[in-house]
C-alpha positions as CSV (number, residue, x, y, z in Angstrom):
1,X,94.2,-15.4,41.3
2,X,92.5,-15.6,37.9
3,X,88.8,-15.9,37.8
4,X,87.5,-18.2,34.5
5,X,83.7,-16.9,33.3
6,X,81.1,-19.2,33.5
7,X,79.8,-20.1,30.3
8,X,77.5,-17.7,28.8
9,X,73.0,-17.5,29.6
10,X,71.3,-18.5,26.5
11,X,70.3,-16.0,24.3
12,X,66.5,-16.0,22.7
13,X,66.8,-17.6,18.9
14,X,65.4,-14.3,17.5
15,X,67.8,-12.4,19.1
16,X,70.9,-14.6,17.9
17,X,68.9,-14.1,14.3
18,X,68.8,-10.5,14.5
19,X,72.5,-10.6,15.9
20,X,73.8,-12.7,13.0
21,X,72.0,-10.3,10.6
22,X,73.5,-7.2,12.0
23,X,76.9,-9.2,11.4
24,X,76.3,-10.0,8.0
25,X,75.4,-6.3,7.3
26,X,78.7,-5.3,9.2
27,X,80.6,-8.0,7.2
28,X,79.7,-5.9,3.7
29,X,80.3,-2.3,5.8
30,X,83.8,-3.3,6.9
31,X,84.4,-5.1,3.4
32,X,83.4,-1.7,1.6
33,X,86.1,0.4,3.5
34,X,88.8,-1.9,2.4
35,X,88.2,-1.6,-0.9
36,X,86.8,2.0,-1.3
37,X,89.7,3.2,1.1
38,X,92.0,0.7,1.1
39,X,94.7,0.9,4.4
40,X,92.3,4.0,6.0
41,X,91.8,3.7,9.7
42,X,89.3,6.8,10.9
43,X,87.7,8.0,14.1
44,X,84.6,8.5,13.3
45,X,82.5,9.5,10.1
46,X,80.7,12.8,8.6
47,X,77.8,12.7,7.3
48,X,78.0,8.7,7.5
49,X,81.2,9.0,5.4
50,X,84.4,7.6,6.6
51,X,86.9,9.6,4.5
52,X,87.1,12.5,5.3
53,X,89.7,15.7,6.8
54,X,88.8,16.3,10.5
55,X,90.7,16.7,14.2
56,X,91.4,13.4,15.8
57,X,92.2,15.0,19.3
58,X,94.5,12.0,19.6
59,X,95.3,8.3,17.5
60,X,93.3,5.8,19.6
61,X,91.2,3.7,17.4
62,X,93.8,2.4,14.7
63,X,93.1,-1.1,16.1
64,X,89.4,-1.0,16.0
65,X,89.1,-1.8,12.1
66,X,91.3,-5.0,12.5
67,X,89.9,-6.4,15.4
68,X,86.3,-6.1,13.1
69,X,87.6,-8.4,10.9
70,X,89.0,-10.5,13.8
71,X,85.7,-11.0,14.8
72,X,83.9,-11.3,11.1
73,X,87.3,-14.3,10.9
74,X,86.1,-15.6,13.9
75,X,82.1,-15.9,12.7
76,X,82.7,-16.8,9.3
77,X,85.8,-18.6,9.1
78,X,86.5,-17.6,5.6
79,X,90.2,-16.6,4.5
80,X,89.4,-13.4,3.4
81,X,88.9,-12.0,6.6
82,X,92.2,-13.9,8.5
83,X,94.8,-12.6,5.4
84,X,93.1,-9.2,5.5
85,X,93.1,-9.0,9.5
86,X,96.6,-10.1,9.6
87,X,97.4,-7.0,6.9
88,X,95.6,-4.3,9.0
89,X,97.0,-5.2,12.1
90,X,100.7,-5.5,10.5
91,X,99.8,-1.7,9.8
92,X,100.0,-1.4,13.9
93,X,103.7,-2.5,13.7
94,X,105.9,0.1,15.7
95,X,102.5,1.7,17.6
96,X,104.2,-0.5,20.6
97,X,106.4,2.2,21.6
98,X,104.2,5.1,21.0
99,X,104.1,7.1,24.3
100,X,102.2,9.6,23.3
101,X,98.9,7.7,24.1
102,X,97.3,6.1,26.8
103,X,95.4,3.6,24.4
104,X,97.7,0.7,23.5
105,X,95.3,-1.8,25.2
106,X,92.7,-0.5,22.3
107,X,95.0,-0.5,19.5
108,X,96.4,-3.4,20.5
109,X,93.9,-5.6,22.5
110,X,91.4,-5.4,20.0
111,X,94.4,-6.3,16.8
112,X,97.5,-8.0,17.7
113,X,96.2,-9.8,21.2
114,X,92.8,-11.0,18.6
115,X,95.0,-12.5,16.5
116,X,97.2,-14.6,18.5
117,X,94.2,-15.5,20.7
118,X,93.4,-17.1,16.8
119,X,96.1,-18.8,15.8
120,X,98.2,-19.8,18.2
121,X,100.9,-17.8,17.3
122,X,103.6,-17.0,20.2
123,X,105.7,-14.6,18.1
124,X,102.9,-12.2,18.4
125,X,103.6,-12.0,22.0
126,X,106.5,-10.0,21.6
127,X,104.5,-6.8,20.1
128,X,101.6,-7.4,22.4
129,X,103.6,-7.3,25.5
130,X,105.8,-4.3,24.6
131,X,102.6,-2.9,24.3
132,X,102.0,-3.4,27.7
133,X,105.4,-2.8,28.9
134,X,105.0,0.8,27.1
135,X,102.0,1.7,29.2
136,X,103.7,0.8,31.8
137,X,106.0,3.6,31.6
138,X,102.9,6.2,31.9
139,X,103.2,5.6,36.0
140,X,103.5,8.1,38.2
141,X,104.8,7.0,41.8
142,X,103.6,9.7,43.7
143,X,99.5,9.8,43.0
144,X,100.3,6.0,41.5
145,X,97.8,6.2,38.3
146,X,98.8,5.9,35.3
147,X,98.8,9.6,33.2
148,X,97.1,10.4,30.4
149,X,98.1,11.6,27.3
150,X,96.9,15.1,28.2
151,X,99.5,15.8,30.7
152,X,101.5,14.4,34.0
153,X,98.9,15.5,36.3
154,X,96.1,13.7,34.8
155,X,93.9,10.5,34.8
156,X,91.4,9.0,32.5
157,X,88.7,6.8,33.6
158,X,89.4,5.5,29.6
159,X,92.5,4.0,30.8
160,X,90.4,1.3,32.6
161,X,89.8,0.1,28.8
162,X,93.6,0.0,28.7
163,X,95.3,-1.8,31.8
164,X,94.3,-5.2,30.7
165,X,97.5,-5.6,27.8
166,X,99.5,-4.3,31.1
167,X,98.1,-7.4,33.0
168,X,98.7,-9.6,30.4
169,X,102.4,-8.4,30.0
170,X,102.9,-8.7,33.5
171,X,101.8,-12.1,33.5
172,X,103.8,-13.2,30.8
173,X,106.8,-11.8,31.5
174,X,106.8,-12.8,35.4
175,X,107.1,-9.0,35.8
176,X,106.0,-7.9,39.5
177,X,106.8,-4.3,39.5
178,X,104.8,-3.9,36.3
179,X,102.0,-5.9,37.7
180,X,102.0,-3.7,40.8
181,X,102.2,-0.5,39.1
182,X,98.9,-1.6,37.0
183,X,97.0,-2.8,40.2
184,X,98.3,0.2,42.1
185,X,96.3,2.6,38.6
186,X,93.3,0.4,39.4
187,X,92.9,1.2,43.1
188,X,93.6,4.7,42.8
189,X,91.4,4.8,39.5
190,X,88.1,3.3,42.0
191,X,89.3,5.9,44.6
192,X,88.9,9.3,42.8
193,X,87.0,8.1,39.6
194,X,84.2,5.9,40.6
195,X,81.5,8.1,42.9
196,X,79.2,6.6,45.0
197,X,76.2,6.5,43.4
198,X,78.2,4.6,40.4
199,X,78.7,7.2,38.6
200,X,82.2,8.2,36.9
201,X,84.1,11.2,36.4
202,X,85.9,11.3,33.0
203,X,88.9,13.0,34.4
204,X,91.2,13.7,37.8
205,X,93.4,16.0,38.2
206,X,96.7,15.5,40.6
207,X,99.2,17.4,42.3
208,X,102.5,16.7,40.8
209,X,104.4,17.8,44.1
210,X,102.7,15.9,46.7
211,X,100.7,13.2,44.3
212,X,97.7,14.4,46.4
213,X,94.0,14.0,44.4
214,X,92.9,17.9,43.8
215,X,89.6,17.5,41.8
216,X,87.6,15.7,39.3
217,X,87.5,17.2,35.2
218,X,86.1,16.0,32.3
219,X,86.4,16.8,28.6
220,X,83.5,15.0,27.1
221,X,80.8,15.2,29.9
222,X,78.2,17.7,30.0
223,X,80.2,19.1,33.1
224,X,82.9,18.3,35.9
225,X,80.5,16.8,37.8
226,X,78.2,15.4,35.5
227,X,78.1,11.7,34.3
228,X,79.6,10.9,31.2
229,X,77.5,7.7,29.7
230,X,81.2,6.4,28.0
231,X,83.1,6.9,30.6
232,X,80.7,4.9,32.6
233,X,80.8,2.1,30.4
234,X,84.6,2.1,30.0
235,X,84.5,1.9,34.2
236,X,82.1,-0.9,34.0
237,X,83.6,-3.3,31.5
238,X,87.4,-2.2,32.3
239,X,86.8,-3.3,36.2
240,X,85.0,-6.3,35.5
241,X,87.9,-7.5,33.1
242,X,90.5,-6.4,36.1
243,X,88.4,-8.8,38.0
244,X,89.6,-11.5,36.3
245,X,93.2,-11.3,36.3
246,X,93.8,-10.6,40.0
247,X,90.3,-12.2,41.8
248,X,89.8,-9.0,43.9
249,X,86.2,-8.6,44.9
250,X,86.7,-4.8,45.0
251,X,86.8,-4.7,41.2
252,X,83.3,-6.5,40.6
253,X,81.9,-4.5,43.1
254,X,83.4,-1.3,41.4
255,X,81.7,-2.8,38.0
256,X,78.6,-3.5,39.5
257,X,77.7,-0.3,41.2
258,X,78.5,1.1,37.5
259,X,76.1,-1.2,36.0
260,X,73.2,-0.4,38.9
261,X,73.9,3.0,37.7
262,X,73.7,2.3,34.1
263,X,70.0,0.4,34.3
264,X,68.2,3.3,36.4
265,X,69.4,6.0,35.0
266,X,68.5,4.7,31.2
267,X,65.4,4.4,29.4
268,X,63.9,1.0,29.2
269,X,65.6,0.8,25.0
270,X,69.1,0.6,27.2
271,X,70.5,3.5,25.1
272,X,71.6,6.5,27.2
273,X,72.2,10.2,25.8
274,X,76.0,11.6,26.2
275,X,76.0,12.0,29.1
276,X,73.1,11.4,31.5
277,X,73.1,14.5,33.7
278,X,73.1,17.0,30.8
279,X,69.7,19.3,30.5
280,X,68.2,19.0,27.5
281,X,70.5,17.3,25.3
282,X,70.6,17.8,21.9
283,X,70.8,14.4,21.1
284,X,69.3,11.0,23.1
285,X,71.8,8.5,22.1
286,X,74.8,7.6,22.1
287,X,75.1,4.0,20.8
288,X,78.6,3.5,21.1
289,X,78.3,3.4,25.0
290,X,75.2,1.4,24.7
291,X,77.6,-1.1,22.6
292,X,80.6,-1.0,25.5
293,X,77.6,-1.2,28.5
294,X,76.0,-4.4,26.0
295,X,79.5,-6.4,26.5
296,X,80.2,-5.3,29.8
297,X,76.5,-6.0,31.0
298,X,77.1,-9.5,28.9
299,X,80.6,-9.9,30.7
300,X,79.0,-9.5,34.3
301,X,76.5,-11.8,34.4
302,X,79.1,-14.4,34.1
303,X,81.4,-13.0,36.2
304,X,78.8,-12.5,39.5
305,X,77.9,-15.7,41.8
306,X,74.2,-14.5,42.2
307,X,71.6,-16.8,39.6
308,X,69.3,-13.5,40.1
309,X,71.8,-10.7,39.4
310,X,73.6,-13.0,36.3
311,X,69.8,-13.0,34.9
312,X,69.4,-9.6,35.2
313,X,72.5,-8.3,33.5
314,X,72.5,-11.0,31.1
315,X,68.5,-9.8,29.9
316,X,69.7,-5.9,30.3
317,X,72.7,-7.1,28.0
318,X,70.0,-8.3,25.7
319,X,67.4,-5.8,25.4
320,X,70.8,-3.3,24.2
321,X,71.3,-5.3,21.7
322,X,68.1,-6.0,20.1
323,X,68.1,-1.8,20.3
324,X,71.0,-1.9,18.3
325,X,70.1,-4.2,15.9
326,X,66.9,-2.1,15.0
327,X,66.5,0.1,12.1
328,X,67.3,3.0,14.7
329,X,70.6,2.4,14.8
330,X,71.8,0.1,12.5
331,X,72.7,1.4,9.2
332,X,71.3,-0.7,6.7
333,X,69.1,0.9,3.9
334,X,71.0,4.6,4.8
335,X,72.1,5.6,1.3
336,X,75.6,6.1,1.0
337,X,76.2,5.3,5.0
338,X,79.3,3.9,5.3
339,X,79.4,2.9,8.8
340,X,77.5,0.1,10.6
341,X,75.8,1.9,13.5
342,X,74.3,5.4,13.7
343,X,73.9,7.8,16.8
344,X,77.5,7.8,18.1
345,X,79.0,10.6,19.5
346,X,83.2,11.1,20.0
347,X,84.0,14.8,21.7
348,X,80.9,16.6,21.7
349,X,82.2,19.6,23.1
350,X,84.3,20.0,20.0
351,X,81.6,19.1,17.7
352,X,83.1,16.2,16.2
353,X,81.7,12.5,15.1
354,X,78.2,13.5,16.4
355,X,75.3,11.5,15.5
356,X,77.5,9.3,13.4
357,X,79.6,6.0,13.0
358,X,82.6,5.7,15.8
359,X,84.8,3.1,14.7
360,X,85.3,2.1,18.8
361,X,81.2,2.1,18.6
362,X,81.3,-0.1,15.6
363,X,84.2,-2.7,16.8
364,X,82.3,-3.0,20.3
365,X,78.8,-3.8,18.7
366,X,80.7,-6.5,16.6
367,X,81.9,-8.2,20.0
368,X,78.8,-7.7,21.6
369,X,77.5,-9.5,18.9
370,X,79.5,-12.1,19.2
371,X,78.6,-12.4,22.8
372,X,74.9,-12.3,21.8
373,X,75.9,-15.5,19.6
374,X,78.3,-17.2,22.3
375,X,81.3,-17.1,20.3
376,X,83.0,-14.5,23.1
């Protein structure tokens, strides 16, 4: 059973100014990389520069820039946007079969699934649901989760970000199996991922013999047993969004207990560091997770039955995003800064997109921005 949000809290005028600001400044950031590197699609930046040679650990944000300009189409309805859109995400064509990753809901989701919720179009369905039909082939009977790219015996909370182009395949093509296989990942996901206190583990590790659950990992958190602010935020958003294809109470619980997490273990800005457990961090923020937590925080309030809690997230939702849009975070007035908002962090371990632009940070501001203005 499918659950339809409610429509959306109102959101105070001077946010939705500072919101449509922030979007007009993202409009000339995302403009700027088409022309000064014309077909690019990067991780992350250095030194606030998008172009540039460094690891990608794996190809999971190709997506992201296309989905921008979705978004910028959606807001501003000018052509530019739609014709350049449709070329980026025609760059995609063939990622459909790629089985080396566990992130064709991102690349596709945020591209191919944007632009046929736009037009209309039902030959787009084809790529978006062998998209989903490809993830389904990442299930693994005995454990039932979905792997991740990293090897047979492993599971990503990340993949919660993911499941939802399997959903949508399932429900398009009638396909049962595929639909269980999906809702089987979910279960098993809240089981060994999702801790009690709300807190996520970025990583679980599985006996391949048995499909028994052996331990909890994590190659971004601070350690295995740490809390990884990301991770977190893909739980939250990723269970609230299974919520609404199948109707199972479990799943809004799951989010819930992420989000009660979220608010009291972050400073009253709503920005938390890497991950929140870590001693001393080097760093405070990381705004992409603050972007993910905004539109999952702005997802829950209309998803929950409670006036009270709705109000709550919805505000929490809000005081993220007028965070974000500060000078903080928000590039503007950065010489040279080529992407829209500072203080992301990608693999920190490794060293790599910290303190900078994340294109996933970047695309998830713009929709929370678009929430922010009731366009989502």
């Amino acid at each position: 059973m499918q659950v339809r949000p409610r429509d959306p809290l109102p959101v105070p005028t001077d946010l939705k100014e500072r919101c449509s600001h922030a979007l007009a400044f993202a409009a000339t950031q995302v403009r700027n990389l088409t022309e000064r590197h014309p077909d690019l699609l990067p991780l992350y930046t250095r030194n606030g520069l998008w172009n540039h040679e460094g690891e990608a650990w794996t190809n999971w944000c190709e997506g992201f820039v296309a989905g921008q300009m979705w978004i910028l189409y959606r807001h501003t309805r000018d052509p530019f946007w739609k014709d350049t859109a449709i070329h980026y995400s025609n760059l995609l064509r063939g990622r459909e079969h790629d089985r080396d990753v566990h992130d064709l809901g991102f690349i596709f989701w945020s591209s191919w699934k944007r632009w046929h919720d736009e037009t209309g179009d039902d030959a787009l369905q084809d790529v978006i649901v062998q998209a989903g039909q490809t993830m389904g082939l990442r299930f693994k009977e005995k454990g039932q989760y979905l792997r991740s790219f990293v090897s047979d015996e492993s599971i990503f909370i990340d993949i919660m970000m993911n499941v939802g182009i399997i959903f949508h395949a399932a429900l398009a093509t009638g396909d049962e199996e595929l639909w269980n296989k999906v809702h089987a990942h979910c279960h098993t996901s809240r089981r060994y991922l999702v801790r009690g206190d709300g807190s996520t583990s970025h990583e679980g590790i599985f006996d391949l013999e048995t499909g028994a659950f052996l331990r909890q990992t994590t190659h971004h958190g601070w350690r295995d047993d740490s809390s990884w602010a990301r991770g977190l935020t893909w739980s939250m958003y990723g269970f609230g969004t299974v919520y609404t294809y199948t109707g199972d109470a479990r799943f809004l619980q799951t989010a819930e207990l992420n989000a009660q997490y979220y608010m009291e273990h972050t400073q009253h800005h709503g920005v938390p560091p890497n991950d929140w457990t870590e001693v001393n961090p080097a760093s405070p923020y990381e705004s992409s997770a603050a972007a993910i937590g905004a539109c999952g925080f702005f997802q829950l309030a209309r998803l929950v039955s409670d006036p009270v809690r709705a109000r709550a997230y919805h505000e929490y939702a809000c005081q993220i995003m007028e965070t974000l849009t500060g000078p903080e975070f928000l590039a503007e007035g950065i010489d040279g800064w080529e992407g829209i908002m500072r203080h992301g962090v990608y693999l920190r371990r490794k060293g790599l997109g910290v303190n900078e632009s994340v294109m996933w940070g970047d695309y998830f501001f713009l929709e929370a921005l678009s929430r922010a203005m009731e366009y989502e």
